[in-house]
N, CA, C and O atoms as CSV, one atom per row, in Angstrom:
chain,resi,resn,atom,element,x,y,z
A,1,UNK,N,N,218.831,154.663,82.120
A,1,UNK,CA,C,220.024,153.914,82.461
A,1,UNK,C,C,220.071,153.590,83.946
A,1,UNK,O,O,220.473,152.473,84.273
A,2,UNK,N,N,219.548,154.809,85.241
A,2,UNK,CA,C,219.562,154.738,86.364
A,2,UNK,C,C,218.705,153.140,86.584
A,2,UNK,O,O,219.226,152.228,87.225
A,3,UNK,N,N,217.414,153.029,85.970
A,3,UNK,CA,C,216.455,152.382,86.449
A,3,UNK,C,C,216.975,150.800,86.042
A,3,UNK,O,O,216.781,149.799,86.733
A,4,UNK,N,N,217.637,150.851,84.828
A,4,UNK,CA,C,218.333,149.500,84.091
A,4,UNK,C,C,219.110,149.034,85.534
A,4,UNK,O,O,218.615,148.074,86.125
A,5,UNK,N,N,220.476,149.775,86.195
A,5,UNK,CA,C,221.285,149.721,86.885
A,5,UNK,C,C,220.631,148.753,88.255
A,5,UNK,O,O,220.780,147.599,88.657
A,6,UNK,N,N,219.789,150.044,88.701
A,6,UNK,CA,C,218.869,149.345,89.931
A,6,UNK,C,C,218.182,148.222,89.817
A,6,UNK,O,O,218.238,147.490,90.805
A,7,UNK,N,N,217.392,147.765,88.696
A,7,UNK,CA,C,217.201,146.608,88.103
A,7,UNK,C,C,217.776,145.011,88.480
A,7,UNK,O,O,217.352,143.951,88.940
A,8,UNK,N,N,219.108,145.653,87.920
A,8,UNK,CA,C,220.433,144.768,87.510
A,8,UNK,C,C,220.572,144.369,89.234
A,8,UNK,O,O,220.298,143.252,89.672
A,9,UNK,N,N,220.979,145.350,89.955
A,9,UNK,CA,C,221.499,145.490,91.234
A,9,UNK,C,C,220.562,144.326,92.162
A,9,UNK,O,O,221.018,143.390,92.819
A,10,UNK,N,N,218.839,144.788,91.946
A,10,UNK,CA,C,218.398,144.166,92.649
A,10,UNK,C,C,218.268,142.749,92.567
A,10,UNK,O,O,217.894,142.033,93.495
A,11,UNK,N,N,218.632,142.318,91.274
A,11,UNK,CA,C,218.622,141.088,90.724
A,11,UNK,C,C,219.616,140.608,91.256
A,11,UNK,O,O,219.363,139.658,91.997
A,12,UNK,N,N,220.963,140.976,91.148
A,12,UNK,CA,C,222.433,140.686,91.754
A,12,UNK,C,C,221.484,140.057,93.231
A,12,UNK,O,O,221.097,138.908,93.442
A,13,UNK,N,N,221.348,141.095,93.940
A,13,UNK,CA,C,221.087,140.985,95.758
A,13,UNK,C,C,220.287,140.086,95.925
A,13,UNK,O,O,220.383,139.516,97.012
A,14,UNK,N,N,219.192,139.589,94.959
A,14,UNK,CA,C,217.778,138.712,95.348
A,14,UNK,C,C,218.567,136.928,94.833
A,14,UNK,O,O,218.256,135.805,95.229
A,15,UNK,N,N,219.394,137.269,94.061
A,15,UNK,CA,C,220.123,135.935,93.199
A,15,UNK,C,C,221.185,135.616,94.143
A,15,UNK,O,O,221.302,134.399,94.285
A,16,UNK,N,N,222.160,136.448,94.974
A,16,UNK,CA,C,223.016,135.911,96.089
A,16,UNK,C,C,222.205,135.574,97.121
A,16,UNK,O,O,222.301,134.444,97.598
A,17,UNK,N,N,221.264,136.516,97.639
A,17,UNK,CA,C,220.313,136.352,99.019
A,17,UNK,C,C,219.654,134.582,98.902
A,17,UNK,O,O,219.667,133.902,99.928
A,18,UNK,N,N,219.258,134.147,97.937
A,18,UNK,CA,C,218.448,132.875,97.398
A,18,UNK,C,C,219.775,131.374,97.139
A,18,UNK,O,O,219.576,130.160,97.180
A,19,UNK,N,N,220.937,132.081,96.909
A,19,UNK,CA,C,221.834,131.214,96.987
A,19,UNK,C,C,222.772,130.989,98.741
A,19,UNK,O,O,222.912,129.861,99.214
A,20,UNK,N,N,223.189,131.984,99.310
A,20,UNK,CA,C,223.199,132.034,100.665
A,20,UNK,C,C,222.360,131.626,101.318
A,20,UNK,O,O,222.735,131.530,102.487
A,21,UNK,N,N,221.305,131.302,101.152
A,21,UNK,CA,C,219.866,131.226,102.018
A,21,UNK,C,C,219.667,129.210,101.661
A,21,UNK,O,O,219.360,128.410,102.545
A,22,UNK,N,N,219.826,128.992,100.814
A,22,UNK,CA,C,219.670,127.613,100.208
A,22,UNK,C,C,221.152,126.852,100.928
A,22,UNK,O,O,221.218,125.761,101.495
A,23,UNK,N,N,222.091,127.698,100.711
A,23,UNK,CA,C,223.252,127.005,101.174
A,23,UNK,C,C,223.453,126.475,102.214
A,23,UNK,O,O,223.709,125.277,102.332
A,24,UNK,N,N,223.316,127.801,103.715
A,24,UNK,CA,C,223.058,127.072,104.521
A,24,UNK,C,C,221.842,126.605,105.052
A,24,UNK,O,O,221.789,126.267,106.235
A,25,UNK,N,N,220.877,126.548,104.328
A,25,UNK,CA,C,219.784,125.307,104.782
A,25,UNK,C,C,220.512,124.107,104.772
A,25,UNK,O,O,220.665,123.455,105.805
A,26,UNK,N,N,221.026,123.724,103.564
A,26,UNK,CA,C,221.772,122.619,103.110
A,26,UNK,C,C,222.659,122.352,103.974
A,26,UNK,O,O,222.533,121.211,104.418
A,27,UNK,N,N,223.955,123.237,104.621
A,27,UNK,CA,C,224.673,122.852,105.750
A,27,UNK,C,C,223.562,122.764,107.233
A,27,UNK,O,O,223.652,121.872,108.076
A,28,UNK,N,N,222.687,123.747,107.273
A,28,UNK,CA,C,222.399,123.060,108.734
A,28,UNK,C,C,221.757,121.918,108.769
A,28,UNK,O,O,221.679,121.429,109.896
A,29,UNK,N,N,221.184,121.222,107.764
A,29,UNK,CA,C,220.328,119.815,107.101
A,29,UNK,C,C,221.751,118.420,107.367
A,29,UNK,O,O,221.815,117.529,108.214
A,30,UNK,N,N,222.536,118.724,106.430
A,30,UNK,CA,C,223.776,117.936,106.677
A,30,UNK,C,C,224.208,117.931,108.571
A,30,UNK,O,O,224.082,116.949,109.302
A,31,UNK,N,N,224.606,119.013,108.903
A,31,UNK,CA,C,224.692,119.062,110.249
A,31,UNK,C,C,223.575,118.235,111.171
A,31,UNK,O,O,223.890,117.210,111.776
A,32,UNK,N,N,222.575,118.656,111.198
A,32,UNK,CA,C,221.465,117.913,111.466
A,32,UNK,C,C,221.654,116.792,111.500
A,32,UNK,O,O,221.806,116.203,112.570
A,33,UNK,N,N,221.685,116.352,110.640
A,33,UNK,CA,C,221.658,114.786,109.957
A,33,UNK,C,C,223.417,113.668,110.463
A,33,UNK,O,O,223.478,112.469,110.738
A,34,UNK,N,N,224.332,114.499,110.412
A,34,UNK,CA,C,225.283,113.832,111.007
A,34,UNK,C,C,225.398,113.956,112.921
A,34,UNK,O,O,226.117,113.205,113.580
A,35,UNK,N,N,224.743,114.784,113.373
A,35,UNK,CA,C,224.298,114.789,114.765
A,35,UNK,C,C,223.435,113.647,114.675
A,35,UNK,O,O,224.012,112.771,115.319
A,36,UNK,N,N,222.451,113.226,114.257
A,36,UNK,CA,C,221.462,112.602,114.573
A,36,UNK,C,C,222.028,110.759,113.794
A,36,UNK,O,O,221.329,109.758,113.955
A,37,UNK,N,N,222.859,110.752,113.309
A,37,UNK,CA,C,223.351,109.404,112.845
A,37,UNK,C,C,224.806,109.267,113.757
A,37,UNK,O,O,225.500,108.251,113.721
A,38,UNK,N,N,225.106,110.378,114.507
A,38,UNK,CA,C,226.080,110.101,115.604
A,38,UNK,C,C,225.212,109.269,116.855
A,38,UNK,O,O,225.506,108.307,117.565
A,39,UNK,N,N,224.409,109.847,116.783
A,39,UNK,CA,C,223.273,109.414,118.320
A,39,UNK,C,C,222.749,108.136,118.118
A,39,UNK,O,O,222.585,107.316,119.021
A,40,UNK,N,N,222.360,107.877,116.391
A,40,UNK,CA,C,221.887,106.855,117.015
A,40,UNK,C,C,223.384,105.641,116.659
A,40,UNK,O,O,223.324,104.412,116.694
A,41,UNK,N,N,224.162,106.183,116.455
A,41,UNK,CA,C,224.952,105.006,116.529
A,41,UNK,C,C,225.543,104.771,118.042
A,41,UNK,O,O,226.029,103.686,118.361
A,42,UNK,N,N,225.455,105.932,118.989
A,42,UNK,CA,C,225.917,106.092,120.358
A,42,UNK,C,C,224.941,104.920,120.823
A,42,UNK,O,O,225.193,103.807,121.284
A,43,UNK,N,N,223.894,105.479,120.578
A,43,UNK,CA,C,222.375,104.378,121.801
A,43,UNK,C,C,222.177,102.996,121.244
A,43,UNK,O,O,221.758,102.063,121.930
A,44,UNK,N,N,222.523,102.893,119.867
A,44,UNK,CA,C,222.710,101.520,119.596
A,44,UNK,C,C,223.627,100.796,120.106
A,44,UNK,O,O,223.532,99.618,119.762
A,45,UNK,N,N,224.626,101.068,120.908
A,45,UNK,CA,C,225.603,100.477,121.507
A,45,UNK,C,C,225.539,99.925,122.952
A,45,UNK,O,O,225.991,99.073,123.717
A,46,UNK,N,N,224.614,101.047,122.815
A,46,UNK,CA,C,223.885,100.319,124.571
A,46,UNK,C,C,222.710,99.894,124.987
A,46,UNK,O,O,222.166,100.104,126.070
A,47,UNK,N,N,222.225,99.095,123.796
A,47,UNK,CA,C,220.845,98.493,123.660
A,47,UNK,C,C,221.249,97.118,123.399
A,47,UNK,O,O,222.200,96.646,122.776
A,48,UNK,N,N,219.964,96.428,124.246
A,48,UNK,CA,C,218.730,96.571,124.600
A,48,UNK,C,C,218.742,97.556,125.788
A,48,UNK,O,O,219.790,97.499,126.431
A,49,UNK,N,N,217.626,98.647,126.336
A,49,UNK,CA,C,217.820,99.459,127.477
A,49,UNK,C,C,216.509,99.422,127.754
A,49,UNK,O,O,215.723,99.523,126.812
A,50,UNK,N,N,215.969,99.257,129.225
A,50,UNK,CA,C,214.647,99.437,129.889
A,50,UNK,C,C,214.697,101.119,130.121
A,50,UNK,O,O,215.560,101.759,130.722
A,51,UNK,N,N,213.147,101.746,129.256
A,51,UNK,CA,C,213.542,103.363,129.105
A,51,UNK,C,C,212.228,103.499,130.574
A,51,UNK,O,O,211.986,104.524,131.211
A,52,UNK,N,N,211.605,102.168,130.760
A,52,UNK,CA,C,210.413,102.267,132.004
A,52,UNK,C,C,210.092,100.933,132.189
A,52,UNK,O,O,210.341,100.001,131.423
A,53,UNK,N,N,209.352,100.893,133.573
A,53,UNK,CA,C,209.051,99.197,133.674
A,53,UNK,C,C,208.674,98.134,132.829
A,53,UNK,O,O,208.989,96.946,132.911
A,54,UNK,N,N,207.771,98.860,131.788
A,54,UNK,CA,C,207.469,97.894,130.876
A,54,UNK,C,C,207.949,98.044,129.376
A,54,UNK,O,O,207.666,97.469,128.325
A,55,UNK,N,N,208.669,98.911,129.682
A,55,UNK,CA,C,209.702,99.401,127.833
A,55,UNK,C,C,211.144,98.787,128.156
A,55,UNK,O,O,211.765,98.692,129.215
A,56,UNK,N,N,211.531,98.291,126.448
A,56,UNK,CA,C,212.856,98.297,126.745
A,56,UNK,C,C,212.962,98.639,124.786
A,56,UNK,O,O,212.273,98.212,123.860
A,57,UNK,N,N,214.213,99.630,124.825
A,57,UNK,CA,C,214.115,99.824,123.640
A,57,UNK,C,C,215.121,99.177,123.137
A,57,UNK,O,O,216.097,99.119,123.885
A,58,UNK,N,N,215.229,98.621,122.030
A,58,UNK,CA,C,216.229,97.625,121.179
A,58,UNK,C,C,216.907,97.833,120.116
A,58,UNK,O,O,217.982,97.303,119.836
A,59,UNK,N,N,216.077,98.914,119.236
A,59,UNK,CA,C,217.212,99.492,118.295
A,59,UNK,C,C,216.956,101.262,118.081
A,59,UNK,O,O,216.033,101.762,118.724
A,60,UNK,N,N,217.597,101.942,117.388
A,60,UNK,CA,C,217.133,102.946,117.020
A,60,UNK,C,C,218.063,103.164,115.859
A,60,UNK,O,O,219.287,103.036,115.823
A,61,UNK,N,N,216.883,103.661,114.545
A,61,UNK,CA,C,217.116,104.172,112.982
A,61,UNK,C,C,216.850,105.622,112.731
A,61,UNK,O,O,216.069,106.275,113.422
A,62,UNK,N,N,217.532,106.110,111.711
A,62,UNK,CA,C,217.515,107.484,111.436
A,62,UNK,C,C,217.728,107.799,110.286
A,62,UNK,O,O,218.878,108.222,110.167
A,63,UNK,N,N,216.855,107.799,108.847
A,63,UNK,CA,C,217.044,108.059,107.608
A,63,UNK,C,C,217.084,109.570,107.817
A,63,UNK,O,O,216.310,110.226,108.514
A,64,UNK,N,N,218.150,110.028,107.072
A,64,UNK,CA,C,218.317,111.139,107.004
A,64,UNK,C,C,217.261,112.630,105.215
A,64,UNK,O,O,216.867,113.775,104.992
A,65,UNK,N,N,217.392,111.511,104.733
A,65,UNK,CA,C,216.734,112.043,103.541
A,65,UNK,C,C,215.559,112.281,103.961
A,65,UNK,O,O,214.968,113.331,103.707
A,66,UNK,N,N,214.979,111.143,104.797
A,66,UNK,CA,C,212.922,111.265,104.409
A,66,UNK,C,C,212.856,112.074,106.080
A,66,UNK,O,O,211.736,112.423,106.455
A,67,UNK,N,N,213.938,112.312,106.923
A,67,UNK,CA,C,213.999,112.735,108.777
A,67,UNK,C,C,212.826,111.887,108.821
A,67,UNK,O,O,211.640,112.103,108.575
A,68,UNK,N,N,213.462,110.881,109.194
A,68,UNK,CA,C,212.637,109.890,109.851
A,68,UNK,C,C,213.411,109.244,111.173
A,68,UNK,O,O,214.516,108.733,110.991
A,69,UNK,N,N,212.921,109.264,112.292
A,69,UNK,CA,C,213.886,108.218,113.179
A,69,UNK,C,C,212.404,107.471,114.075
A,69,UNK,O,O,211.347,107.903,114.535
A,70,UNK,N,N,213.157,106.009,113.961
A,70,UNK,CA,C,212.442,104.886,114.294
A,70,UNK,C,C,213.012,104.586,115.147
A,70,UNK,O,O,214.232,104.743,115.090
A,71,UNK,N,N,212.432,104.031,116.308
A,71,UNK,CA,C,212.575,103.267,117.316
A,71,UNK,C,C,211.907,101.870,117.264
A,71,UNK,O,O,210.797,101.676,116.770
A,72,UNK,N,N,212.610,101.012,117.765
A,72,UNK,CA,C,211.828,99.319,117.930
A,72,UNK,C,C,212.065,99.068,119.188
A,72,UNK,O,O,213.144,98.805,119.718
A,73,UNK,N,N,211.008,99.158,119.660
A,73,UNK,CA,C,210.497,98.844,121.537
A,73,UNK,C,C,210.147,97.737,121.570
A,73,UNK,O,O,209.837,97.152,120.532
A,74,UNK,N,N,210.089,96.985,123.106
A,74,UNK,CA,C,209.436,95.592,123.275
A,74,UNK,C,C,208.902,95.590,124.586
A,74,UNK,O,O,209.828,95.707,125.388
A,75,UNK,N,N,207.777,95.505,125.155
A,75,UNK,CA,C,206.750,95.288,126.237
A,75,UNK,C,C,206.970,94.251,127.012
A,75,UNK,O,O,207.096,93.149,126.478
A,76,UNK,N,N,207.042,94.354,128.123
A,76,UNK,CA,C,207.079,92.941,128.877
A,76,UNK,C,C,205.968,92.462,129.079
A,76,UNK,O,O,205.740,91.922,130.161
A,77,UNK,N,N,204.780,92.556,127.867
A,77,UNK,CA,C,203.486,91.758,128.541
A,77,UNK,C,C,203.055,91.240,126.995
A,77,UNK,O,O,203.668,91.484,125.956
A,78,UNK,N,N,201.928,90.522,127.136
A,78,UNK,CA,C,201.561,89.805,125.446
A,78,UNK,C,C,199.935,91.076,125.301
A,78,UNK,O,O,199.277,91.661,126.161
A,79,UNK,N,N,199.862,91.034,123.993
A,79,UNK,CA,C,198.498,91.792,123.476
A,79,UNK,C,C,197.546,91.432,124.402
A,79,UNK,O,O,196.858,92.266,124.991
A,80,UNK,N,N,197.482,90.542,124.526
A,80,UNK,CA,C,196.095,89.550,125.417
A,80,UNK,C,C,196.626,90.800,127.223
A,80,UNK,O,O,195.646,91.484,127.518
A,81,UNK,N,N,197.518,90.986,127.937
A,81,UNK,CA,C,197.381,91.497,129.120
A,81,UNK,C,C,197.196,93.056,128.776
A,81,UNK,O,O,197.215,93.784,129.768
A,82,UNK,N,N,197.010,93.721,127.469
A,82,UNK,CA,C,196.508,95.118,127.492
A,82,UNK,C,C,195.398,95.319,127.876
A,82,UNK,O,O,194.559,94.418,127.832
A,83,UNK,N,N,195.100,96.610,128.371
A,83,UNK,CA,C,193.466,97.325,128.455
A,83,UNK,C,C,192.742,97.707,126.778
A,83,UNK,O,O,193.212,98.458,125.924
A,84,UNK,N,N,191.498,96.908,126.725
A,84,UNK,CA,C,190.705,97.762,125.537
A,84,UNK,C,C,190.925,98.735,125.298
A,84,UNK,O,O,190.750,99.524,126.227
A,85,UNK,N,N,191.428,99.323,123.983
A,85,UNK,CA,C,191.367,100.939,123.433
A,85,UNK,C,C,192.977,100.942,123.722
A,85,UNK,O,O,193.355,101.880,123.020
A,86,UNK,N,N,194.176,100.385,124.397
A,86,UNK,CA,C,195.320,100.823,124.042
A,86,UNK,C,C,196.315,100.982,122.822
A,86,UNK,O,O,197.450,101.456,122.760
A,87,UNK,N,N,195.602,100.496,122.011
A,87,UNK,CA,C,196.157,101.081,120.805
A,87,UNK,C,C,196.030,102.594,120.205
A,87,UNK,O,O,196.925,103.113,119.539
A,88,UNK,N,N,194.782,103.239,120.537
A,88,UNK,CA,C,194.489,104.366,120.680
A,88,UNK,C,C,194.874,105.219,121.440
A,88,UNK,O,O,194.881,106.379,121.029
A,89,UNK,N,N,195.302,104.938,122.737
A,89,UNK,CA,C,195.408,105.499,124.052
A,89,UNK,C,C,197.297,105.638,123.516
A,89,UNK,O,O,197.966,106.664,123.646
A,90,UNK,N,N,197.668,104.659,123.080
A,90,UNK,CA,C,199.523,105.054,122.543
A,90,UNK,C,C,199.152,105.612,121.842
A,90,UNK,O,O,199.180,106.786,122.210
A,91,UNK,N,N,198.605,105.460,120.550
A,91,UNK,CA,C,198.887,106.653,119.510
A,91,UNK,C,C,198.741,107.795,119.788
A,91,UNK,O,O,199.363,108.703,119.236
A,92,UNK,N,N,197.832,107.964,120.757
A,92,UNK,CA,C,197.627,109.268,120.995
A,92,UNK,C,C,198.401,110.087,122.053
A,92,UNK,O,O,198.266,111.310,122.066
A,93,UNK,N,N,199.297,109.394,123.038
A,93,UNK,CA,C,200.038,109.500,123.864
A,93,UNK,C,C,201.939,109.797,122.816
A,93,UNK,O,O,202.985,110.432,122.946
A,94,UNK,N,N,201.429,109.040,122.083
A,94,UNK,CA,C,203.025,108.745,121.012
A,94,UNK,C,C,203.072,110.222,120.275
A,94,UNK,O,O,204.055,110.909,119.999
A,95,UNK,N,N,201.788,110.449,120.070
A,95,UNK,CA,C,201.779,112.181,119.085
A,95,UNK,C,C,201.677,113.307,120.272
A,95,UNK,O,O,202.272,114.321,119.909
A,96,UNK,N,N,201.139,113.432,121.503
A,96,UNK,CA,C,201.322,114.248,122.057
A,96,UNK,C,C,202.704,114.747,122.706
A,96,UNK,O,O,202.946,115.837,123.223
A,97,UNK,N,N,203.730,113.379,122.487
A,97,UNK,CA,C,205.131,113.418,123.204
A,97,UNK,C,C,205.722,113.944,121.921
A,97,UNK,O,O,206.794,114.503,122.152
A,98,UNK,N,N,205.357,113.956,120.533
A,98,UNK,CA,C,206.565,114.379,119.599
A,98,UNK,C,C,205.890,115.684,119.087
A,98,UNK,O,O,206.338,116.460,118.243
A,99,UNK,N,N,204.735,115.761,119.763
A,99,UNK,CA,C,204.158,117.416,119.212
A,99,UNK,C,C,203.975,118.255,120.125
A,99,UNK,O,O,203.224,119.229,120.069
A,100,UNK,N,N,205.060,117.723,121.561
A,100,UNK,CA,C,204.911,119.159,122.189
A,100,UNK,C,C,206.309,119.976,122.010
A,100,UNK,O,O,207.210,119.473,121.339
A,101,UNK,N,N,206.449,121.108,122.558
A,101,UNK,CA,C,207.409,122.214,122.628
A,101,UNK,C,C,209.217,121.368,122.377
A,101,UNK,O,O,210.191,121.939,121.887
A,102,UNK,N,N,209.185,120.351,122.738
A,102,UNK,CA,C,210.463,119.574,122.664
A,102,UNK,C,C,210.587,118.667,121.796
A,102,UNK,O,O,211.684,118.391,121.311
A,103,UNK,N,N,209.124,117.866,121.359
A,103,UNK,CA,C,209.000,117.137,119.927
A,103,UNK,C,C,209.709,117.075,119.230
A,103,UNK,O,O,210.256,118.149,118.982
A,104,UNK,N,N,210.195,115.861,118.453
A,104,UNK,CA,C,210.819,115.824,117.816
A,104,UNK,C,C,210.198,116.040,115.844
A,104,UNK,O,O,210.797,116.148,114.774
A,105,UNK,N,N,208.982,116.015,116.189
A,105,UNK,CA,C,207.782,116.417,114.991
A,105,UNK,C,C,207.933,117.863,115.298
A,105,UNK,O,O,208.774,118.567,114.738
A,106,UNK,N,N,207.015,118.337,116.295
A,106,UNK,CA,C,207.156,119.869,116.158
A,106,UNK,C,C,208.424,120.106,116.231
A,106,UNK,O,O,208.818,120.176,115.067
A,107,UNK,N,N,209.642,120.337,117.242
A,107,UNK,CA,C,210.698,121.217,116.557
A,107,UNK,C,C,212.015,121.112,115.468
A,107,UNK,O,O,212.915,121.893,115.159
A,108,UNK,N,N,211.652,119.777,115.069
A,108,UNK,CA,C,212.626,119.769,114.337
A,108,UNK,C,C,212.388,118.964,113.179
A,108,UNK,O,O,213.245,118.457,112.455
A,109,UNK,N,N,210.587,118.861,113.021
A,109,UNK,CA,C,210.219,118.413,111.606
A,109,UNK,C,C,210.300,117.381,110.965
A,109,UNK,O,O,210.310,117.159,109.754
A,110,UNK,N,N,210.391,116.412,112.310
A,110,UNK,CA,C,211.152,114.871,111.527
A,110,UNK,C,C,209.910,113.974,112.057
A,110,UNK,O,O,209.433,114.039,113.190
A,111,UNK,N,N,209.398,112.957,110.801
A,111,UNK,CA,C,208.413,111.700,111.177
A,111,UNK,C,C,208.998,111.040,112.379
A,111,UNK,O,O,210.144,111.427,112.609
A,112,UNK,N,N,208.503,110.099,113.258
A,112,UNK,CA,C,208.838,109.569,114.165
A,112,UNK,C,C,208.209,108.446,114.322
A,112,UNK,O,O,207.086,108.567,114.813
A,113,UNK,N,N,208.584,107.288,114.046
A,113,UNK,CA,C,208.062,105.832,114.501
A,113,UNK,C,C,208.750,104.933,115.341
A,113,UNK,O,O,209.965,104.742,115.381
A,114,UNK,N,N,207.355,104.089,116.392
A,114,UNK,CA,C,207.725,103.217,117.188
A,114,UNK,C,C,207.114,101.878,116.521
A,114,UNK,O,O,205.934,101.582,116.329
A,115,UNK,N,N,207.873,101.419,116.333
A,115,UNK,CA,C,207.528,99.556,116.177
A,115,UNK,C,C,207.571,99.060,117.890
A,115,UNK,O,O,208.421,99.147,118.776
A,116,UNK,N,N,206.289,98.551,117.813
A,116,UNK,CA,C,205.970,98.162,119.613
A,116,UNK,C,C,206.531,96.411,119.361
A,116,UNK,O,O,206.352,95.963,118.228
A,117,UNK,N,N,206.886,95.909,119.930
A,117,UNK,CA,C,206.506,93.929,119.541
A,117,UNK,C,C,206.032,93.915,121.029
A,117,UNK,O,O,205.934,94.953,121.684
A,118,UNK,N,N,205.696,92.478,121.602
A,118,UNK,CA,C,205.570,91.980,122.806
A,118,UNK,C,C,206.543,91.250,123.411
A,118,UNK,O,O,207.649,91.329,122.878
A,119,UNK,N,N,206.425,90.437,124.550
A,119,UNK,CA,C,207.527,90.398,125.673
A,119,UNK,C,C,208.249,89.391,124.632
A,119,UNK,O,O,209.465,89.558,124.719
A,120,UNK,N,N,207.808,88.085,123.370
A,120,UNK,CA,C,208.466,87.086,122.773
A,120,UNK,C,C,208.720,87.570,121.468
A,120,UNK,O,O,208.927,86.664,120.660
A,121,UNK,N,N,208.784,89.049,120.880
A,121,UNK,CA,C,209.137,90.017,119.984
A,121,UNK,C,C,208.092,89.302,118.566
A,121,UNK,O,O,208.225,89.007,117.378
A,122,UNK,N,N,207.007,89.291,119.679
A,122,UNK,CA,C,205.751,89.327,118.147
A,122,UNK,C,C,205.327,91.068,118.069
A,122,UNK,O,O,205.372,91.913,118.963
A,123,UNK,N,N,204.871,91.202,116.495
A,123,UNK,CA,C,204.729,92.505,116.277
A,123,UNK,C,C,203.560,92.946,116.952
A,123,UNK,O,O,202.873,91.946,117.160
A,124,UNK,N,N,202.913,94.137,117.468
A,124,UNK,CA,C,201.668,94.420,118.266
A,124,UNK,C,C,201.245,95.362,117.477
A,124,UNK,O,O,200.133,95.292,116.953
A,125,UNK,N,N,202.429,96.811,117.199
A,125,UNK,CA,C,201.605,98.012,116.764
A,125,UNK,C,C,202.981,98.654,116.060
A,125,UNK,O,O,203.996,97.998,116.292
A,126,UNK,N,N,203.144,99.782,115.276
A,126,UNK,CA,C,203.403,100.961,114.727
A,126,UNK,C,C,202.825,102.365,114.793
A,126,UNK,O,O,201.918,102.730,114.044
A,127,UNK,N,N,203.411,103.172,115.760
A,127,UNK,CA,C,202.566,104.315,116.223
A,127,UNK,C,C,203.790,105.306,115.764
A,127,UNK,O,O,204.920,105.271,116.249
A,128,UNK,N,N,203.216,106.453,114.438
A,128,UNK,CA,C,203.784,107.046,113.931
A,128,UNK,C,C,202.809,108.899,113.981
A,128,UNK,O,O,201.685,109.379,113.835
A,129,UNK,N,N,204.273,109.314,114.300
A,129,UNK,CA,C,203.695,110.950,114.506
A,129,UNK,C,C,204.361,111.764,113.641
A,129,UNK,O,O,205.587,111.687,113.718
A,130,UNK,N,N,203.879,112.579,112.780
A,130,UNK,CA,C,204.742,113.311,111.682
A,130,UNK,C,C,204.381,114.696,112.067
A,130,UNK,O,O,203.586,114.873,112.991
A,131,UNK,N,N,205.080,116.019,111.213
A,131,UNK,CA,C,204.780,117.203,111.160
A,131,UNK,C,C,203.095,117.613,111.413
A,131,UNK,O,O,202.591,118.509,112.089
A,132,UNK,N,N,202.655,116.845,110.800
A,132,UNK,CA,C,201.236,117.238,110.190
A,132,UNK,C,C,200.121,116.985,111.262
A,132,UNK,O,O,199.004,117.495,111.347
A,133,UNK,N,N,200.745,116.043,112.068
A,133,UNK,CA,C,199.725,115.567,113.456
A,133,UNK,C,C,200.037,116.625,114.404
A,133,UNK,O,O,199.439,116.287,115.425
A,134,UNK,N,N,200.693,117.809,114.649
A,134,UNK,CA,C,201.162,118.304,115.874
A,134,UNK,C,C,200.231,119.908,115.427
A,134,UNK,O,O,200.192,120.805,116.270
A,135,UNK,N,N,199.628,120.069,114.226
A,135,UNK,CA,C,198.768,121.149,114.826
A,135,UNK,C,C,197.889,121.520,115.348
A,135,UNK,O,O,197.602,122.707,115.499
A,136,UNK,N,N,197.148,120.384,115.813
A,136,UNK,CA,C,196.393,120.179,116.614
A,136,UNK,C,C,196.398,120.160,118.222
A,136,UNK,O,O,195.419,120.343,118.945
A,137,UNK,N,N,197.621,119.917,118.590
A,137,UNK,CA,C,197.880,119.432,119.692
A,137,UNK,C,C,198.025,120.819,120.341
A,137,UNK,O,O,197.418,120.930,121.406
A,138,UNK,N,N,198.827,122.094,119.844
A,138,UNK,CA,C,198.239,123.721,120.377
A,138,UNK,C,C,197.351,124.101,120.250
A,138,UNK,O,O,197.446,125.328,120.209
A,139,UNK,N,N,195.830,123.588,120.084
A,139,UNK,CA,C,194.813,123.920,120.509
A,139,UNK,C,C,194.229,123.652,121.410
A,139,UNK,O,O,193.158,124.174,121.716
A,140,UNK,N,N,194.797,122.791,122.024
A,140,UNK,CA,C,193.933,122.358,123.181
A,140,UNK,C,C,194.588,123.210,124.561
A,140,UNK,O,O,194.086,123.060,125.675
């Protein structure tokens, strides 16, 4: 009967522990998610914004289901005034900024895309950094 009891008990503790534990994932996810659709409705209000001499960012999106937040940037120069290999040289610059210690990939697990256009908002590039690109980046 003792062993039935303890049984029972531990089942009770492992069945609340799994429902408490799910719950607030779920509230800090919601929380999350209404912080981050506050922001970008804040910075959308004050866009277009030059974030550096040759950036100006124009919108910013934030699906909350898939944590995705997109940015759409625009260059003040055409494809033709880049250096060879800068498409490489951003992507790889675009994943080292969301997979370090402040990342928005590493710490808080969310895909991250830039839609680049040029200075007359033709499309150039899409440089996207997710969870999965940033374990690499603590090895070096």
């Amino acid at each position: 009967m003792t062993n039935y009891r303890n049984t029972k008990r531990f089942f009770k503790v492992t069945v609340t522990f799994f429902i408490l534990f799910f719950t607030y994932h779920n509230i800090f996810a919601d929380t999350f998610c209404v912080g981050a659709l506050a922001e970008e409705k804040r910075i959308n209000k004050t866009l277009p914004k030059k974030v550096d001499e040759y950036t100006e960012l124009t919108q910013v999106s934030v699906n909350c289901d898939k944590k995705v937040f997109k940015y759409s940037k625009r260059i003040s120069a055409y494809e033709s005034d880049l250096a060879s290999g800068w498409r490489s040289r951003k992507q790889r610059q675009h994943t080292q900024m969301h997979c370090n210690s402040d990342g928005t990939a590493s710490k808080y697990g969310g895909t991250v895309i830039d839609v680049v256009y040029d200075k007359e908002f033709n499309y150039l590039i899409t440089l996207k950094t997710t969870p999965r690109n940033c374990s690499w980046v603590f090895l070096i």
